[in-house]
PALUMLUM-276369 format. One record per atom (N, C-alpha, C, O): x negated, y negated, z negated; residue in three letters. Coordinates in pm, whole numbers, plus 50000, padded with zeros to 5 digits. Each point is the difference from the previous one (the first is absolute). Example, Ala and Ser with C-alpha at 12.3 -4.5 7.8 and 13.67 -1.06 7.14 Angstrom:
<nodes>
486815056949220ALA500894988150000ALA499104988050000ALA498965000249934ALA501394989350138SER499184988149994SER500774989149927SER499494988949983SER
</nodes>
This chain:
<nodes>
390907178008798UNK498745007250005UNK498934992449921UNK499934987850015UNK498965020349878UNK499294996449949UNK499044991050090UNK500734998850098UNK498214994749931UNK499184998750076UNK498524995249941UNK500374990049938UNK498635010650047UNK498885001349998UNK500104976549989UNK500794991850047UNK498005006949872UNK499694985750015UNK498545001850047UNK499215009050030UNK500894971649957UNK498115005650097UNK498805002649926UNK498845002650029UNK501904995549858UNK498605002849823UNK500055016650017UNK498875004249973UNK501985006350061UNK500105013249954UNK499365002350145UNK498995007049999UNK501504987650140UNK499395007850116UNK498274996349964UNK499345010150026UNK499844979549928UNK498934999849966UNK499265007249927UNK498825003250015UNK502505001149837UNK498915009550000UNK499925015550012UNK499315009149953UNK501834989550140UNK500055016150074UNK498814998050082UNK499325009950027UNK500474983149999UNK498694996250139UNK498545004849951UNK499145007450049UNK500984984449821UNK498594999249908UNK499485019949969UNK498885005249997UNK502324999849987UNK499855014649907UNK498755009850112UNK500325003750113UNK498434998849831UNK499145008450074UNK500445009450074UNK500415008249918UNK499814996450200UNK499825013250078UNK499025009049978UNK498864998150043UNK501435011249899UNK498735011349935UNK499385006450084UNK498925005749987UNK501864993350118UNK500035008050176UNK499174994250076UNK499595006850094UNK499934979949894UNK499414993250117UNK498594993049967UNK499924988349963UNK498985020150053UNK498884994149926UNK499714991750036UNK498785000849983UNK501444988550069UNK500144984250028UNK500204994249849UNK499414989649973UNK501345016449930UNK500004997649859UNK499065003049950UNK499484993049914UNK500025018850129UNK498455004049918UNK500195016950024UNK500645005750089UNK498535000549797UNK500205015150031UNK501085006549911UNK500364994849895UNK500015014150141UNK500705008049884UNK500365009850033UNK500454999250115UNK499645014149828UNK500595015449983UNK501195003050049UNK500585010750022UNK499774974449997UNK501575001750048UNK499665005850183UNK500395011150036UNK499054981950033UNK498834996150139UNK499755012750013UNK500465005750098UNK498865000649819UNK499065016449985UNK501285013950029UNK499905011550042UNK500894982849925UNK501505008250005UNK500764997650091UNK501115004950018UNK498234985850060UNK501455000050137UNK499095003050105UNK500435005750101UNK498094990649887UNK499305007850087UNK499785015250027UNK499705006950097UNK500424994049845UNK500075017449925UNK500975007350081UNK499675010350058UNK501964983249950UNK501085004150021UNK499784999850173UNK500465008950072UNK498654977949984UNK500134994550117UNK498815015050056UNK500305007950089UNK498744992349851UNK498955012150053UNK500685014849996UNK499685008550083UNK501034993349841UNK500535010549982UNK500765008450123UNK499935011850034UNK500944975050025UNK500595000050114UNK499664999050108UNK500605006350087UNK498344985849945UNK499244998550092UNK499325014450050UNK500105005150112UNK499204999949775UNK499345011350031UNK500875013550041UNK499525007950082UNK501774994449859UNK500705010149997UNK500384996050146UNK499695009050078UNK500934979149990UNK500474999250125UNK499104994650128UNK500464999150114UNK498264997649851UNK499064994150119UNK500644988250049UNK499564996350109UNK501554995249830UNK500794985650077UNK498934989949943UNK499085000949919UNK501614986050183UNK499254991149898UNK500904989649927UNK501074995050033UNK497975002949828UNK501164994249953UNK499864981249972UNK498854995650001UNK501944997549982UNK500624985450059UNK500244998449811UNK501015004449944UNK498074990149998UNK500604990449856UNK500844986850071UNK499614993850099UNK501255004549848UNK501084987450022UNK500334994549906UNK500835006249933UNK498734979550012UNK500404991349936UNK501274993550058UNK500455002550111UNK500234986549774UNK500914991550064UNK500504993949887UNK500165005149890UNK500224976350168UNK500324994449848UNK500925009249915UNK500265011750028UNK500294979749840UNK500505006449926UNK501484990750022UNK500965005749949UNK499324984050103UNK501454999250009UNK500095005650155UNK499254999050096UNK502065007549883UNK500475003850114UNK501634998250049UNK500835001749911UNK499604995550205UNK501594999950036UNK500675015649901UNK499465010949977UNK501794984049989UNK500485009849975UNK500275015450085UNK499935012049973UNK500384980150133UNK500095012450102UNK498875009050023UNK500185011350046UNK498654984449923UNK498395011250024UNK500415006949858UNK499915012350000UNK500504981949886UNK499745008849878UNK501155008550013UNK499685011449966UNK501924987450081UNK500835010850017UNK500494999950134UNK499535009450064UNK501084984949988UNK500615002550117UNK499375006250140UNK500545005050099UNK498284992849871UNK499075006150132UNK499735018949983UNK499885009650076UNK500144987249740UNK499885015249936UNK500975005749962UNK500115008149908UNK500994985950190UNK501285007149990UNK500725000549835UNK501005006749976UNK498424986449940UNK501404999149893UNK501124993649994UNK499984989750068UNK501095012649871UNK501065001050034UNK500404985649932UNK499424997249895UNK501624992750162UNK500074991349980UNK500434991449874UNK499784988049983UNK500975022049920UNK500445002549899UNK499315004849870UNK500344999549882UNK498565005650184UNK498875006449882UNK499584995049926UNK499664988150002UNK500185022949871UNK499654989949898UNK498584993549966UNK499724993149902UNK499515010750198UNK498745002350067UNK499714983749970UNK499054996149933UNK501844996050122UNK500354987450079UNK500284986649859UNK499624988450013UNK501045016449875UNK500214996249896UNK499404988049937UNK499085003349926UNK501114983050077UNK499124992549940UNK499915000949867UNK499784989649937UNK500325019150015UNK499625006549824UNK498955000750009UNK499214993449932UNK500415017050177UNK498555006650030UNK499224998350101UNK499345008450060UNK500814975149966UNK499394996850165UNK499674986449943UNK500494993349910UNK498455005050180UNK499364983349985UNK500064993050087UNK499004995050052UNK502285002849989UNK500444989850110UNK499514987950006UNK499934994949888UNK499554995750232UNK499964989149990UNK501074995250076UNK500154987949985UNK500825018650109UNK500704991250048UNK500875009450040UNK499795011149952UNK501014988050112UNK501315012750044UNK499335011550085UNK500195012050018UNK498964978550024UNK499315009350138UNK498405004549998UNK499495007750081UNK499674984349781UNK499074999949981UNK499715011749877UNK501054999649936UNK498225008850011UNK499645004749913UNK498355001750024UNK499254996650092UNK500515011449763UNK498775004049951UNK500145013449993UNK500635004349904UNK498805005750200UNK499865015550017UNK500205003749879UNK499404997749895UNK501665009350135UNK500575007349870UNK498675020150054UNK499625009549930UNK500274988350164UNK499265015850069UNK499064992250060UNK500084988250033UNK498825021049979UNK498724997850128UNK500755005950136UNK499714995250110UNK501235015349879UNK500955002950097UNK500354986850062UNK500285001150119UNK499794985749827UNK500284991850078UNK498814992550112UNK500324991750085UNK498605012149899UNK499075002350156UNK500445004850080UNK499944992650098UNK500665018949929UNK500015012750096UNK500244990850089UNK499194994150071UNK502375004349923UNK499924990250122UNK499614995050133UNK500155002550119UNK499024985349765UNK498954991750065UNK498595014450053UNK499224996850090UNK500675012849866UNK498855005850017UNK500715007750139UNK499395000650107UNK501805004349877UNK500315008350099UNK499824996250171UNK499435005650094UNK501324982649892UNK500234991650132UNK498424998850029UNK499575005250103UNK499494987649803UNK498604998150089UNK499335014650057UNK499415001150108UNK500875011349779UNK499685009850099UNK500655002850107UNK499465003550106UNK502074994849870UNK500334999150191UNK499154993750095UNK499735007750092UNK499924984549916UNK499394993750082UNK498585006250024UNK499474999050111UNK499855008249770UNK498445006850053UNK500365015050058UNK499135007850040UNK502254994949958UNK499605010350073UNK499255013949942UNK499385007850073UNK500834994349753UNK499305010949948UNK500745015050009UNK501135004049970UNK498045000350070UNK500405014649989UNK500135008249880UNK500695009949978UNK498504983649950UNK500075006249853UNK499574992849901UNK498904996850045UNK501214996349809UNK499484991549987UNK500684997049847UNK501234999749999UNK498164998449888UNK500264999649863UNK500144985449978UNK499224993050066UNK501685000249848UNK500244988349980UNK500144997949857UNK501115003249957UNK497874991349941UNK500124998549875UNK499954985049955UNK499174991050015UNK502405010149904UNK500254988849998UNK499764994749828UNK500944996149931UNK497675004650021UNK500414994649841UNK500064989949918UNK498924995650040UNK501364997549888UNK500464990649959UNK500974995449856UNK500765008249948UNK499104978950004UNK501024998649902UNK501484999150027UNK500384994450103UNK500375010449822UNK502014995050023UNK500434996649893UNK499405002949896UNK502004988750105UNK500084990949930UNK501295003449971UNK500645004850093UNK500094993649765UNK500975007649970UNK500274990449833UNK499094995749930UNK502495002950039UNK500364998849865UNK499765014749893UNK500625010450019UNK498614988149895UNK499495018449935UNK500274997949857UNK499954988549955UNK500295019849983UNK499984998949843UNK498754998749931UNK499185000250092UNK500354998849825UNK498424999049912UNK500325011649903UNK500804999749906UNK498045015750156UNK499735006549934UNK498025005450044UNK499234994450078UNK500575015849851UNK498865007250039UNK499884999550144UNK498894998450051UNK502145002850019UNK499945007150132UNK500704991750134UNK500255004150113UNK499924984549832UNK500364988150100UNK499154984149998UNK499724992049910UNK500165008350174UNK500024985350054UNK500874998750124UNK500445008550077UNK499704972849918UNK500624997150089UNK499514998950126UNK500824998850091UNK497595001349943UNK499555001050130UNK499485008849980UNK498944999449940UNK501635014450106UNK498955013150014UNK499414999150125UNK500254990550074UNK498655022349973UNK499615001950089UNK500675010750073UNK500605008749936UNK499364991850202UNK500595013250070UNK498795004950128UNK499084992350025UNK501025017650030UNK499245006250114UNK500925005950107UNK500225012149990UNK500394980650118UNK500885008050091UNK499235006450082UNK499434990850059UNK499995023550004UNK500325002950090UNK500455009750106UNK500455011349983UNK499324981950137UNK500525005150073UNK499515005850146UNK499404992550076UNK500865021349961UNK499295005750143UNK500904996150096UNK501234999649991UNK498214998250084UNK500875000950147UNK499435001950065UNK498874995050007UNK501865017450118UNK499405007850108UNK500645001550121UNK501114994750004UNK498485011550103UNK500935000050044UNK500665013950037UNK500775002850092UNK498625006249795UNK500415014449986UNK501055000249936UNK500694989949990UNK499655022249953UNK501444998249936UNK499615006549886UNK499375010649995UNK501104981649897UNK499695001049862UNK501045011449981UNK500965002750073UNK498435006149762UNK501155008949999UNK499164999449791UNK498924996949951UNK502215007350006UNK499805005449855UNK498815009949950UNK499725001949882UNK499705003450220UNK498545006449956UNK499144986450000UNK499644997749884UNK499914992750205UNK499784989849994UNK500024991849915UNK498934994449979UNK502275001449936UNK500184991449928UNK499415008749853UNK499564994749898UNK500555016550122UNK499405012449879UNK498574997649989UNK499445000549890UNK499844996750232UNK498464998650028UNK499784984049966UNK499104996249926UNK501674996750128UNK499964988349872UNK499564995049915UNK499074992149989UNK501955014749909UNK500364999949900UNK498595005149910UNK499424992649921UNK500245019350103UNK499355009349941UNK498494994450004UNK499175001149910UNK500564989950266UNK498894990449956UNK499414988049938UNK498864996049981UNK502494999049990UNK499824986649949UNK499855003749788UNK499214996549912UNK502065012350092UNK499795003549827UNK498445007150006UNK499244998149905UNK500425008550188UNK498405005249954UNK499154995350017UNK498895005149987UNK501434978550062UNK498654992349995UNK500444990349853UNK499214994149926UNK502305006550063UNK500004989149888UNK500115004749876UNK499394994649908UNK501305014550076UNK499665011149866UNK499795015050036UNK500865008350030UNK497944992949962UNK499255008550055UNK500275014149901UNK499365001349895UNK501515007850144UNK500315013549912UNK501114997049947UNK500355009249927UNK500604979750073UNK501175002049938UNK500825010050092UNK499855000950122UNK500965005949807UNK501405010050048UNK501134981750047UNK500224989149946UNK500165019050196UNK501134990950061UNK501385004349991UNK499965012149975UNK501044984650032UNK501435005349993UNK500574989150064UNK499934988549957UNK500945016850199UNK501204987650086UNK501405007849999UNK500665010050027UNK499234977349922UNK501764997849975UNK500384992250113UNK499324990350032UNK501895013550043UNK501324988550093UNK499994986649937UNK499854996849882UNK500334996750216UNK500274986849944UNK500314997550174UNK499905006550104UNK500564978549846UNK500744993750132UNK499374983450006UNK500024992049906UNK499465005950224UNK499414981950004UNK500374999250125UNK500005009350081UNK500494973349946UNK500574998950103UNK499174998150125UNK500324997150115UNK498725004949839UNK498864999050168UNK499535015050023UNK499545002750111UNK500535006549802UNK499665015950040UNK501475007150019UNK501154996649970UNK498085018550115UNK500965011349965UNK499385008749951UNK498785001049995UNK502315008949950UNK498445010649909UNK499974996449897UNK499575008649924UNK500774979250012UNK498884994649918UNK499535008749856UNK500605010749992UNK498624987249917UNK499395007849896UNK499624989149892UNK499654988350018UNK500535018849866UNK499484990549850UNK498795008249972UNK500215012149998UNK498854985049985UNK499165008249964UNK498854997349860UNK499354989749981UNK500655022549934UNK500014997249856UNK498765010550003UNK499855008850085UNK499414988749821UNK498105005449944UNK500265005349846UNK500864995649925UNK498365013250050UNK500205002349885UNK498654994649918UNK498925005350023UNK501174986849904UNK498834992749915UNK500094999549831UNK500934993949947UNK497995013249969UNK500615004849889UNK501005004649960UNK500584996949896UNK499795012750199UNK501035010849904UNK501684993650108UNK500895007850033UNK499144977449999UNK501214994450046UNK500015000750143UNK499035004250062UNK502104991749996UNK499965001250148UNK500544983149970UNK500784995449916UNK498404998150199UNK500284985950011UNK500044995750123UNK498975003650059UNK502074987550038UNK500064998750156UNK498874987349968UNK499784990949920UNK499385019350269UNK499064986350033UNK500174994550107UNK499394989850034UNK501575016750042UNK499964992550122UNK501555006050073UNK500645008949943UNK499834985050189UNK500995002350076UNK499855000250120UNK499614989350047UNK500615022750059UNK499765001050097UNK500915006950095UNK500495009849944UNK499924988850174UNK500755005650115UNK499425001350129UNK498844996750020UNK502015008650083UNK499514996850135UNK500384987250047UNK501234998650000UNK498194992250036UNK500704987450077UNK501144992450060UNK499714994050104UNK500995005449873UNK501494998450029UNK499724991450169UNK499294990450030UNK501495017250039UNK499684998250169UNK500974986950028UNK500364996350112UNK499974998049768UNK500664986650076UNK498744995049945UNK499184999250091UNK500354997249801UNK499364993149971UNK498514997550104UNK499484989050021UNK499985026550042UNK499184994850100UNK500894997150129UNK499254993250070UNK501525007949975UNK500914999250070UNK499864984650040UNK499664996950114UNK500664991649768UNK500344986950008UNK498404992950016UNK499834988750048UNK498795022249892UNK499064993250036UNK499895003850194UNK499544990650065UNK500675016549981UNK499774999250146UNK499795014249992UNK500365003050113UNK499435003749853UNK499075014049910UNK500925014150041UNK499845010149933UNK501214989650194UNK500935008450004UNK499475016750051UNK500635010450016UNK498054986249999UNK499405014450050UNK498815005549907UNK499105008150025UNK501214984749857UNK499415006349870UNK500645004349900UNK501044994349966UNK498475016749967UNK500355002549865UNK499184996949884UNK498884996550036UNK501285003449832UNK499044998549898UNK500575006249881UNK500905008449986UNK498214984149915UNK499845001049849UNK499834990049918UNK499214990850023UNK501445010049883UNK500754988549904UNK499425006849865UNK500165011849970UNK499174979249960UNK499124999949854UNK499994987649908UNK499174991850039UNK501395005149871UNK500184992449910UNK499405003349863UNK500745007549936UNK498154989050001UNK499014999449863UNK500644986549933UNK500444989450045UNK499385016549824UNK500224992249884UNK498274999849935UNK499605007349910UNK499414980550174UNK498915000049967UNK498994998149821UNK498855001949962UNK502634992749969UNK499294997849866UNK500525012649917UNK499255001549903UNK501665007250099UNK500045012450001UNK499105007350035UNK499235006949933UNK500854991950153UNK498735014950090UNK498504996149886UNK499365009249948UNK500314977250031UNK499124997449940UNK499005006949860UNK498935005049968UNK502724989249971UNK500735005449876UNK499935013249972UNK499545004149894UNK500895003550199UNK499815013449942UNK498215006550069UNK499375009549954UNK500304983250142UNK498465005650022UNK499184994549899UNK499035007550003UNK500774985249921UNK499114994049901UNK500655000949833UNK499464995849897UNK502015011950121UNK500045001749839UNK500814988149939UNK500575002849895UNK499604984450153UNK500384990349974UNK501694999649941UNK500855006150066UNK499434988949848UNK501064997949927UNK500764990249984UNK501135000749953UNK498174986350096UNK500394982749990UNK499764998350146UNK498905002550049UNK502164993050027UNK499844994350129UNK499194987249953UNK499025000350076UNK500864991249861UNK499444988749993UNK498564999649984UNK499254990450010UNK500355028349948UNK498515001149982UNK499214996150157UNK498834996250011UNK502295006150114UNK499484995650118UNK499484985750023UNK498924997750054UNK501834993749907UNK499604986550047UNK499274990049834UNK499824988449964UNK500055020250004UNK498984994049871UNK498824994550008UNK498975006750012UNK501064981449982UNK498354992149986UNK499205004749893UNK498794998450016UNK501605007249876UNK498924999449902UNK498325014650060UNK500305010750053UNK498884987149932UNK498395005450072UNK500135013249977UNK499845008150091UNK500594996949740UNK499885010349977UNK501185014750088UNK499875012350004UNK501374976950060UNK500585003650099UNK499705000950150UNK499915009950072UNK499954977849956UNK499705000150126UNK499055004450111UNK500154997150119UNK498805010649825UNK498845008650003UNK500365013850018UNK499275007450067UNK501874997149874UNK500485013849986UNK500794998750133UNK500385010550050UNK499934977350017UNK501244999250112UNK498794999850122UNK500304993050096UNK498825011549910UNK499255000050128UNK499415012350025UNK498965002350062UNK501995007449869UNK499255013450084UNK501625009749938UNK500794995149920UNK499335017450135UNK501085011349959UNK500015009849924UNK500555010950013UNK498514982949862UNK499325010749848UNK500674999249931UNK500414988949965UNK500125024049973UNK501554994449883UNK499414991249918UNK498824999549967UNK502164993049999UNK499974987049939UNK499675001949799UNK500275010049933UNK499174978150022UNK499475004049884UNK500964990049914UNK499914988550044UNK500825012449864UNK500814988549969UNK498634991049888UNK499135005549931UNK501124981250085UNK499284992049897UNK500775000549893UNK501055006449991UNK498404986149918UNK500774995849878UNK501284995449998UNK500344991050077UNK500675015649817UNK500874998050049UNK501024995249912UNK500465007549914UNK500024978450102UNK500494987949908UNK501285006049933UNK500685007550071UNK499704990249806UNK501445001649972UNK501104993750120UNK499764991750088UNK501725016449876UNK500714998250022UNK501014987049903UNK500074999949877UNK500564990650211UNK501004995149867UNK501395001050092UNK500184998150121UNK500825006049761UNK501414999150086UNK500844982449945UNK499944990749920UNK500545013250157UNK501124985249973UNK501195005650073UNK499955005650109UNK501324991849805UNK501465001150098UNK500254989249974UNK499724993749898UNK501135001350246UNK500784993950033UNK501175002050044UNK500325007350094UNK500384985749835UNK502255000550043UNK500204987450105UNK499654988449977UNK500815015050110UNK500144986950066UNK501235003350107UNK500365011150038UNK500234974750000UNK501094997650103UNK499414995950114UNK499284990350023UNK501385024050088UNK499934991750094UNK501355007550109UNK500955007349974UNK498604987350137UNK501305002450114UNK499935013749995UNK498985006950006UNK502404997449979UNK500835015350015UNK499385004450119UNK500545011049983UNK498874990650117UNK499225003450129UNK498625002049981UNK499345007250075UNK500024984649793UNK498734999650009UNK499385015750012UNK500695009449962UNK498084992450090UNK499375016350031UNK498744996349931UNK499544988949973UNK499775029449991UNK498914994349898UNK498924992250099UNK499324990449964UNK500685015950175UNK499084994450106UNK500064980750009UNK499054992349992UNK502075005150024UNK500554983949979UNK499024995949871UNK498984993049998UNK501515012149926UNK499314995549826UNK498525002150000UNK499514993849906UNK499545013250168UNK498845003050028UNK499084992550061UNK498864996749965UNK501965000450158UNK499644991250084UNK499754982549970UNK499274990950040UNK501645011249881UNK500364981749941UNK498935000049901UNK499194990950013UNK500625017549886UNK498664999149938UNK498594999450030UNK499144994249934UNK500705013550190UNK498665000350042UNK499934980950096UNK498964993650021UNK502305002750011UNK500064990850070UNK499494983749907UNK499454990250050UNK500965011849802UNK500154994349917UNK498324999949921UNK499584989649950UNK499765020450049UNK499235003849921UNK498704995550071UNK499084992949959UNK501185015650201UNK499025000250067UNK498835011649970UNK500225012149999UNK498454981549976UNK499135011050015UNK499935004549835UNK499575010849960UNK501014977249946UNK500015009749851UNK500855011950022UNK499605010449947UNK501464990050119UNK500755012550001UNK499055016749985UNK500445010749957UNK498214986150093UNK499275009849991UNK499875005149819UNK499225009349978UNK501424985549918UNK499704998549834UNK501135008649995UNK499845009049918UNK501564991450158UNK500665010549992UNK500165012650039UNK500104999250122UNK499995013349844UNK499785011950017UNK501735004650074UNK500115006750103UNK500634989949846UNK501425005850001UNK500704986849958UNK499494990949935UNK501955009950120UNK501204992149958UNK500975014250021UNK500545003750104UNK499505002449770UNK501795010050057UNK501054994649969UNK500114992949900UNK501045010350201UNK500884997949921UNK500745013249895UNK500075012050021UNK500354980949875UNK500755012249929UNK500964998949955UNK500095005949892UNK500824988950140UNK501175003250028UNK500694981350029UNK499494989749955UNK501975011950147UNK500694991650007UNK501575001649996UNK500545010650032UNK500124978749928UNK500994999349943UNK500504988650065UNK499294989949992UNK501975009050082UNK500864991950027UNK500914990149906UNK500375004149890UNK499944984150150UNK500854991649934UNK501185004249911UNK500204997249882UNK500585010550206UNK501145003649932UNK499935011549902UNK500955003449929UNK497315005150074UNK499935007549877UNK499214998249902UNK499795009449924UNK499494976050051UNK499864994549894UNK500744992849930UNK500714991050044UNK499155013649804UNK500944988549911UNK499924986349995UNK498844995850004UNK502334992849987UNK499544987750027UNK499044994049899UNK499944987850017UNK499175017049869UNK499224996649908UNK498785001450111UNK499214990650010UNK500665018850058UNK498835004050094UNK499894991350070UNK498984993349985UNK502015002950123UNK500534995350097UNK499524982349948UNK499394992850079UNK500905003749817UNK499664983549952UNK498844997049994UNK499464989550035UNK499945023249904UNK498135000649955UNK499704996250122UNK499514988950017UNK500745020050096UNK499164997050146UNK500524991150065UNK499524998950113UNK501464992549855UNK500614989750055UNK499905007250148UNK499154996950084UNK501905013749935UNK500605005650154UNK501204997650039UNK500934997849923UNK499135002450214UNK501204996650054UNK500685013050108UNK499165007450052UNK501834994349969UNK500605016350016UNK499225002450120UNK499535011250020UNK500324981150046UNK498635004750137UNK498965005649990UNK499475004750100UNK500064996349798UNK498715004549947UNK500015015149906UNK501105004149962UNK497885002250009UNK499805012749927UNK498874995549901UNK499134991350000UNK501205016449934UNK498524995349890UNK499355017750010UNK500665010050032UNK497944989449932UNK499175005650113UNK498754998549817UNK499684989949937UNK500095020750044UNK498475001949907UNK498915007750052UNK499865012249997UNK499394979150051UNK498725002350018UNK498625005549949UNK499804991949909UNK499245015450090UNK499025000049923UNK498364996850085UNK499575003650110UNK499874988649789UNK498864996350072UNK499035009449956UNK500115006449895UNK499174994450165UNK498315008949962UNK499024986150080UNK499854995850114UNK499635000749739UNK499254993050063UNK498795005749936UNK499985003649883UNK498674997250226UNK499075004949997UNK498614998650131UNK499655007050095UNK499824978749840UNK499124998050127UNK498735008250018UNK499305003149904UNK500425000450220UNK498845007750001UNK498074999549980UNK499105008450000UNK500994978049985UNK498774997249964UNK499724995249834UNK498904999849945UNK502274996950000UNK500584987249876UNK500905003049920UNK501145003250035UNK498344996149819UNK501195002649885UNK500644991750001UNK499254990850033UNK501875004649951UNK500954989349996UNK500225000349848UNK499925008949915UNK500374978950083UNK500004996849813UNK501755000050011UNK500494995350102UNK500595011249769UNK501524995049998UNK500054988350005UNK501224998650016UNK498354990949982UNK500434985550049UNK500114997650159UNK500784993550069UNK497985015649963UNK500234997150178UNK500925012350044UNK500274998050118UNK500165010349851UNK500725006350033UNK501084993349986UNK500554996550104UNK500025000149776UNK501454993649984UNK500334985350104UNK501044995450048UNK496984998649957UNK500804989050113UNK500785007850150UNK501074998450058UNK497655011249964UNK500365007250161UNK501415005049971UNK500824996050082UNK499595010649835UNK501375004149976UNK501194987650048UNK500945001050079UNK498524985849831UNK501024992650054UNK500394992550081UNK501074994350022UNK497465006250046UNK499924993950174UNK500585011050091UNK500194996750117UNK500175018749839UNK500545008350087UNK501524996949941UNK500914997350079UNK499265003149824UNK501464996949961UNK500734985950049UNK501174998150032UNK497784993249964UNK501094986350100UNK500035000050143UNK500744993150071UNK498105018349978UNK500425002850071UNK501225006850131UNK500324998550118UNK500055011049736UNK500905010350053UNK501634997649922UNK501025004450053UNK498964988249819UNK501265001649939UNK500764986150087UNK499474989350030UNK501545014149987UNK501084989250039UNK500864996749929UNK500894992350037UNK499015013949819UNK501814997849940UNK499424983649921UNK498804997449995UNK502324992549949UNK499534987849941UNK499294998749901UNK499454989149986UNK500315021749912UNK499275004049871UNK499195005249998UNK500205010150068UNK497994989949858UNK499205001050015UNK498915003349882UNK499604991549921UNK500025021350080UNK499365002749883UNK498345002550031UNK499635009150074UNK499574983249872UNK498764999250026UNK499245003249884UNK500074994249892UNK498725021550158UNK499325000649883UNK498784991150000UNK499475000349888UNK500014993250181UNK498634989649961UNK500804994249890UNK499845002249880UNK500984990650173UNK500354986349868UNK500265004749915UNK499804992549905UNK500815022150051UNK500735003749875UNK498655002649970UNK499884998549878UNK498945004850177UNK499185008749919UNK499134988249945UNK498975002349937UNK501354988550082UNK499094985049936UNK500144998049836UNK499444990549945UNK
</nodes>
């Protein structure tokens, strides 16, 4: 199993919560309140914000939420383990939990529980990822009995406080802490795009908090999404941007105005690495490597990979690979959002991502060639 060192859990630690104005203010804040009033008002409950660190036992992030032991859910490809038993919330679903059991104990009759927060995940580097996104779980519990008109009334209040007039469309889907459950997709310019996931409560799961004479509702937001499409936004990274002429636009829910806007430069890279590697693995190791320059990259795709035994051995020598490995071409978009980058600093960042990521014994570097 991969596991996390104590330089990467730091600066998973360091990365702002957009959610918790203890950081300061932001639009992100304006949008979960929104979601939280929405509900409040439609049901007269009251509702319970719940924080909670960000490492958690494995068992709160799946086993309490009933996933299955085998899942790929669980995967240290796509998990930031610190220890067999330790991780970094891959879900804000991994509160419930802890939130459920303390409402056992108050005794609510009815009562909204919003759980929002950052999660922590191995992700690829494009427009539309980072590795610590934000999420918004929540969740009703009553002690009425929830039914699918319910979860319809929901639904219908939270998208109309967070995109206000979009057309909704639910689709089936299946999560291991609901029944019922629903994908549910908005139509925003012309596309239908999922913003969120929701079911009725899965009765083991309140079951194990003490909770056996309640029913509920289960809500899962993809908070830098929901963002994204309420303000127009196109670059997840336009969220956590220091530069003024940005960060000014992130304190209220006015479609967004793009600033000036820097060239693009590409760079490919061919490189060896382990036959297993995932683009999320390769993503992760860069932002780990880079740190907060990683914000200068826009995208890493991959485009196409090729195994040992179907490259020619002329190929195979260049990358100095060994049959364990795949060779794997990459493309960079590099493109920082405040800053033109000159081709010299591009070609260095290129090859601090390339010693990063290539493993085979041979090594082609454009800084030095370009000297």
């Amino acid at each position: 199993m991969s596991l996390l060192d104590a330089a990467a859990y730091r600066r998973a630690l360091d990365v702002r919560d957009l959610t918790d104005a203890a950081w300061g203010p932001h639009a992100m804040q304006i949008l979960v309140q929104g979601a939280i009033s929405a509900l409040t008002a439609l049901w007269q409950s009251t509702a319970i914000v719940y924080r909670a660190p960000a490492l958690v036992p494995v068992a709160a992030n799946y086993d309490e939420l009933q996933y299955p032991t085998d899942g790929v859910a669980r995967d240290a490809r796509y998990t930031r383990y610190l220890t067999d038993q330790l991780l970094l919330r891959t879900q804000t679903s991994a509160m419930i939990p802890g939130a459920l059991k303390m409402l056992a104990a108050a005794q609510y009759d009815d009562v909204l529980i919003a759980c929002p927060g950052l999660t922590y995940r191995r992700d690829a580097i494009d427009r539309l990822h980072v590795g610590e996104p934000h999420q918004l779980d929540l969740w009703r519990v009553t002690r009425g009995k929830m039914r699918r008109e319910d979860l319809e009334g929901m639904i219908l209040a939270v998208t109309g406080a967070m995109l206000p007039g979009a057309p909704v469309r639910l689709d089936p889907a299946v999560h291991p802490y609901t029944q019922d459950g629903l994908e549910v997709h908005a139509q925003v310019n012309g596309r239908w795009v999922e913003i969120l996931e929701c079911g009725l409560a899965a009765s083991a799961v309140l079951d194990a908090a003490g909770l056996q004479d309640h029913s509920g509702l289960a809500m899962g937001i993809g908070l830098d999404r929901m963002l994204m499409l309420r303000k127009g936004i196109d670059d997840i990274r336009v969220l956590r941007s220091d530069d003024p002429r940005i960060t000014k636009q992130m304190l209220d829910l006015d479609p967004w105005h793009p600033v000036s806007s820097q060239p693009a430069i590409q760079r490919d890279l061919s490189i060896a690495v382990a036959s297993t590697a995932t683009a999320e693995e390769l993503g992760d190791k860069v932002r780990g490597v880079l740190g907060s320059r990683s914000n200068a990259l826009e995208e890493i795709s991959v485009m196409s990979e090729t195994s040992w035994w179907d490259l020619s051995l002329a190929a195979r020598r260049r990358l100095g690979m060994s049959a364990d490995q795949k060779n794997v071409l990459l493309r960079l978009v590099i493109r920082d959002l405040s800053r033109t980058l000159t081709s010299v600093q591009a070609n260095e960042l290129r090859d601090e991502i390339y010693a990063a990521l290539h493993e085979g014994s041979v090594s082609t570097w454009a800084a030095r060639e370009s000297l």
